[in-house]
C-alpha positions as CSV (number, residue, x, y, z in Angstrom):
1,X,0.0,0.0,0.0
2,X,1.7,3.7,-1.2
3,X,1.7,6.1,2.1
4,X,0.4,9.5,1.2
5,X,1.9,12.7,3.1
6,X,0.2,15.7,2.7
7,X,2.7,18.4,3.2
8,X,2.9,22.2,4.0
9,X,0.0,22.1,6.3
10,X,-0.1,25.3,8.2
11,X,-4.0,25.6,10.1
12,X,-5.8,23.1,12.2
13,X,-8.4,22.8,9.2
14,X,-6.0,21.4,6.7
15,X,-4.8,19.2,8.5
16,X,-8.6,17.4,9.3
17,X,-9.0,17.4,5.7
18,X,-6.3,15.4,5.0
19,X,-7.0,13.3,7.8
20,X,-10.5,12.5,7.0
21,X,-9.2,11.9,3.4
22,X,-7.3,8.9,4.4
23,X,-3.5,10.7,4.8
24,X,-1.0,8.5,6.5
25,X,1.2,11.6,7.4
26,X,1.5,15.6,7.5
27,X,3.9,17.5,6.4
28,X,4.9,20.8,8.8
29,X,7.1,23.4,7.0
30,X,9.4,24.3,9.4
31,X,12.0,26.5,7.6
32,X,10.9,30.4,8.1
33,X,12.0,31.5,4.5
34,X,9.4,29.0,3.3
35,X,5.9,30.2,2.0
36,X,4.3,27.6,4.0
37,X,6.2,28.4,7.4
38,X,4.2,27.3,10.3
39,X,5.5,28.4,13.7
40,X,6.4,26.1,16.6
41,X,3.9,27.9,19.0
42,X,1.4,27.3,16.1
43,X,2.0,23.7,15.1
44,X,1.9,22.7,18.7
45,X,-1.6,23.7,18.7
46,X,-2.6,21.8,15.3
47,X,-0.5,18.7,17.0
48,X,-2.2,18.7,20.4
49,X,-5.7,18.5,18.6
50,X,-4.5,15.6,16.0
51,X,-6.3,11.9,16.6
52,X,-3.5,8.9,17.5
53,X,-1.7,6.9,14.8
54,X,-1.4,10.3,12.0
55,X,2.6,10.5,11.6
56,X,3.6,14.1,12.1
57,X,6.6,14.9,10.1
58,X,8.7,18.2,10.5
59,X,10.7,19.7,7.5
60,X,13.8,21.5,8.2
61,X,16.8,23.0,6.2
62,X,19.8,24.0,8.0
63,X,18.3,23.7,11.7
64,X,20.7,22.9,14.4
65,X,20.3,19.5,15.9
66,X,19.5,20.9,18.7
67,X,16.6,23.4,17.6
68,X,15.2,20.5,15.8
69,X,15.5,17.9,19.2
70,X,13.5,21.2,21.1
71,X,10.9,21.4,18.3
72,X,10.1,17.7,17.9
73,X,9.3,17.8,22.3
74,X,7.8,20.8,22.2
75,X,5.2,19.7,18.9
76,X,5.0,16.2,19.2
77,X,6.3,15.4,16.1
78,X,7.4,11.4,15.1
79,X,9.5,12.1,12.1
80,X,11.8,14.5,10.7
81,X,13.0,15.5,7.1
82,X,16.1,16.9,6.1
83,X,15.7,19.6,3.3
84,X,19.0,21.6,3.1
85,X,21.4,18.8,2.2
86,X,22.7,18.5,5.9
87,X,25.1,16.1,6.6
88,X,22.6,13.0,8.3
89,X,25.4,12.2,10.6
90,X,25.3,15.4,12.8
91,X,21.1,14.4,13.9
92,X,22.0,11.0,14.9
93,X,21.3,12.5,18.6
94,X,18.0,13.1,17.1
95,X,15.7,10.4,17.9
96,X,13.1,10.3,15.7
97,X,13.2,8.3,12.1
98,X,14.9,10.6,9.6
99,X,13.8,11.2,5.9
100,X,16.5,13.1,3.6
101,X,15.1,14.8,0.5
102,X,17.0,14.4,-3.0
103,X,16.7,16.5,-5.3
104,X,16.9,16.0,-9.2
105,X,16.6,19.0,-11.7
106,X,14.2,17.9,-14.1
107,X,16.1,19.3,-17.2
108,X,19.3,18.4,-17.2
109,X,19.4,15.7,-14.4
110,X,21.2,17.6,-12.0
111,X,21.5,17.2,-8.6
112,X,21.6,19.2,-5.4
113,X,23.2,17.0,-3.4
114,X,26.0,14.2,-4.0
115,X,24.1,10.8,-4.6
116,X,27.0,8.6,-3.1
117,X,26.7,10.5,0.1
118,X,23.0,10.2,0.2
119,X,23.6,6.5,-0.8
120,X,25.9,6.1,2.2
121,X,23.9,7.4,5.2
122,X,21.1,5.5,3.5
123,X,22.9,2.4,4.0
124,X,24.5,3.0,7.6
125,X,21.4,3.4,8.8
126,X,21.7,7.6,8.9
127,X,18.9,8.0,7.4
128,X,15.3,6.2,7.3
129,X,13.9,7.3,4.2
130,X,14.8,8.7,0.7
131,X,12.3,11.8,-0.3
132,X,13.3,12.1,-4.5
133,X,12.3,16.0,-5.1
134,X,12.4,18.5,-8.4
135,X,14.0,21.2,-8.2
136,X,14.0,24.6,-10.1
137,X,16.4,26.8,-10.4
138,X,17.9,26.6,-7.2
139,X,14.2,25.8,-5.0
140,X,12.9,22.4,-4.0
141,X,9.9,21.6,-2.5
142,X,6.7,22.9,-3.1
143,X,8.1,23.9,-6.9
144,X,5.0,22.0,-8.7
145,X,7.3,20.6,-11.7
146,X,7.2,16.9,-11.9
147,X,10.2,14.8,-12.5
148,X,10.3,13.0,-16.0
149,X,9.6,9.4,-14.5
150,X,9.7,8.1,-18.2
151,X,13.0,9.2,-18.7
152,X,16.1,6.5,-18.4
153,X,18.3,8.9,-16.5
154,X,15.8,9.7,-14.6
155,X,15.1,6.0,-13.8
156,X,19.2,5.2,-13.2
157,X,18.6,7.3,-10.4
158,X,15.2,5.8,-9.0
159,X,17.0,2.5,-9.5
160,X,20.3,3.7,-7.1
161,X,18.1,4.8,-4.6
162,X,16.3,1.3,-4.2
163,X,19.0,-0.6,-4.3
164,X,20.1,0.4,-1.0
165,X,16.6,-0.3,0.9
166,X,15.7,2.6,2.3
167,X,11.8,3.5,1.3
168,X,11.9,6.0,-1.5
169,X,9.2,8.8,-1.0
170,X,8.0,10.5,-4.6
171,X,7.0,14.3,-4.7
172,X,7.9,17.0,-7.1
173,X,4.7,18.1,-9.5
174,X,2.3,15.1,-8.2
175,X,-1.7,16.4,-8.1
176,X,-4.7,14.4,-8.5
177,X,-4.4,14.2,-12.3
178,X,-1.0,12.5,-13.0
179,X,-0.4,10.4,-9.3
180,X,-1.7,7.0,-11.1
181,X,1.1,7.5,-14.0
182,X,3.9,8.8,-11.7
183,X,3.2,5.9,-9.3
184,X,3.0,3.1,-12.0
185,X,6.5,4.4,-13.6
186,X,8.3,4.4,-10.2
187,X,6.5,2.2,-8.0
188,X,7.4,4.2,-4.4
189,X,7.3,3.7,-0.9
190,X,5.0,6.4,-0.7
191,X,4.1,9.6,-2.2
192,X,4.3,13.3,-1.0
193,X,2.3,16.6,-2.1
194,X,2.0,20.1,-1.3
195,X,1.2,22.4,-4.3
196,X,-0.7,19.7,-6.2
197,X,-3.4,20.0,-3.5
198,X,-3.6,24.0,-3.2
199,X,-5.7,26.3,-4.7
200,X,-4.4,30.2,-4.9
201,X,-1.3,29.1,-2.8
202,X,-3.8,27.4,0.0
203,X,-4.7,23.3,0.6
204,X,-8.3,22.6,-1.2
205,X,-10.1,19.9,0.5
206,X,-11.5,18.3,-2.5
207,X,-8.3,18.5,-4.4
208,X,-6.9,16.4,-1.1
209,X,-9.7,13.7,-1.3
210,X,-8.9,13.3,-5.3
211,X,-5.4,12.6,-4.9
212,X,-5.9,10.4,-1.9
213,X,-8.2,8.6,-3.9
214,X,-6.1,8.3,-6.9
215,X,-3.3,6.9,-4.8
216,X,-5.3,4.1,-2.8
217,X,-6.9,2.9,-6.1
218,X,-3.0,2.9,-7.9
219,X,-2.0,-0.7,-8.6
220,X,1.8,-1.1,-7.0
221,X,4.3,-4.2,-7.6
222,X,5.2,-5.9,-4.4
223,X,8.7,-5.8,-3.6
224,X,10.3,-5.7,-0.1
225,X,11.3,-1.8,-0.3
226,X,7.7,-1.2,-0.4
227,X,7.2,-3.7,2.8
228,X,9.5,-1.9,4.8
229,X,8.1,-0.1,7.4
230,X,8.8,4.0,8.1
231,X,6.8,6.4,9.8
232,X,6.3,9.4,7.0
C-alpha cells in the first residue's frame, strides 16, 4: 500500500482534511524562509488537537540539531525531514526516524546533493527514508514541476536509490491528475504533495480527497522496499 503525506500544512483545518481523506502523514514546513512556514507555537496547537496513529513529520533545512531535538518535544512530532542537504550524521542524537530529501533537476538531471553521500547514510542506517524532489532553479519543494519518470536517467537514479533499501518517497509536480502515472512508472514507498493540492497558494479539501483517492486505487508491484516499514 503507497503512504500518502500531505505536506505544508499550516492551520488546524487542513490538517482534518487530509485526515479525514485517508492521509497516513503531514507535512509541517518548518524552515521560516518557506511560504508555508508554520510556527512552533502554532503547530503545537494543530498537534495537540490531531487523533493517534497520524505521523507528524517536521521539514527542516539548516536547523541545528539541537533546535530541531527542542521542536520535535515541544510539537510532538514522530519524524523529521532533512531539506537543506545536511550532513545526516550530525542528527543522529536526534531520535526520531529521519527522511532526507533528494533532489533532481528535471532538465538536465542535475543534482543538489551528491548521490553517493545520500547512498551512504542511507545504507548505515543515517537516514530512514529517501524523499526524491524536483527542483527549479535553485528551490525544491513545493516547486509544482514533476520529475520526468519516463526518462532513463531519470530511472538510473530511481533504481540507485532502491538498491540500498531505504523506502523512496516520490514528490515533485504530483496532483490528482498525473499520481496514477507517476506511481505506475516508479513504484514508491510512498508519495508526497503540497502544491498539487492547493488552490491560490492554499490546501483545497477536494483536491486532497482526489489525490488520496487516486493513490489508494493505484496498482503497485510488491517488492520488499515497499514492505519496509517507516513512519512518514
Amino acid at each position: 500500500m503507497i503512504r500518502v503525506k500531505i505536506c505544508g500544512i499550516r492551520s488546524l483545518e487542513e490538517a482534518h482534511w487530509a485526515v479525514a481523506a485517508g492521509a497516513d502523514a503531514l507535512g509541517f514546513i518548518l524552515i521560516p524562509t518557506s511560504k508555508r512556514y508554520v510556527k512552533p507555537q502554532t503547530l503545537r496547537q494543530i498537534t495537540a488537537r490531531l487523533p493517534p496513529f497520524i505521523s507528524k513529520v517536521g521539514v527542516f533545512s539548516g536547523e541545528p540539531p539541537d533546535n530541531v531535538t527542542e521542536i520535535i518535544h515541544q510539537c510532538a512530532l514522530d519524524t523529521i525531514q532533512l531539506h537543506g542537504g545536511e550532513a545526516a550524521e550530525l542528527y543522529q542524537q536526534v531520535t526520531v526516524p529521519k527522511i532526507k530529501a533528494f533532489a533532481v533537476d528535471p532538465l538536465n538531471f542535475a543534482t543538489e546533493y551528491d548521490l553517493e553521500t545520500l547512498l551512504a547514510e542511507s545504507s548505515q542506517g543515517l537516514i530512514q527514508g529517501i524523499l526524491l524532489d524536483s527542483t527549479v532553479q535553485g528551490h525544491s519543494g513545493g516547486t509544482g514541476v514533476s520529475l520526468p519518470w519516463k526518462d532513463t536517467r531519470f530511472q538510473a537514479i530511481l533504481t540507485q536509490l532502491k538498491k540500498v533499501g531505504s523506502p523512496v518517497l516520490l514528490a515533485g509536480g504530483l496532483n490528482p491528475e498525473n499520481i496514477r502515472e507517476a506511481i505506475r512508472l516508479t513504484q514508491p514507498y510512498g508519495v508526497d504533495v503540497s502544491s498539487g493540492v492547493e488552490r491560490n497558494g492554499h490546501k483545497d479539501s477536494e483536491l486532497i480527497l482526489r489525490f488520496i483517492e487516486s493513490v489508494k486505487e493505484s496498482k503497485t508491484t510488491k517488492s520488499p522496499q515497499n514492505e519496509r516499514s517507516l513512519e512518514l
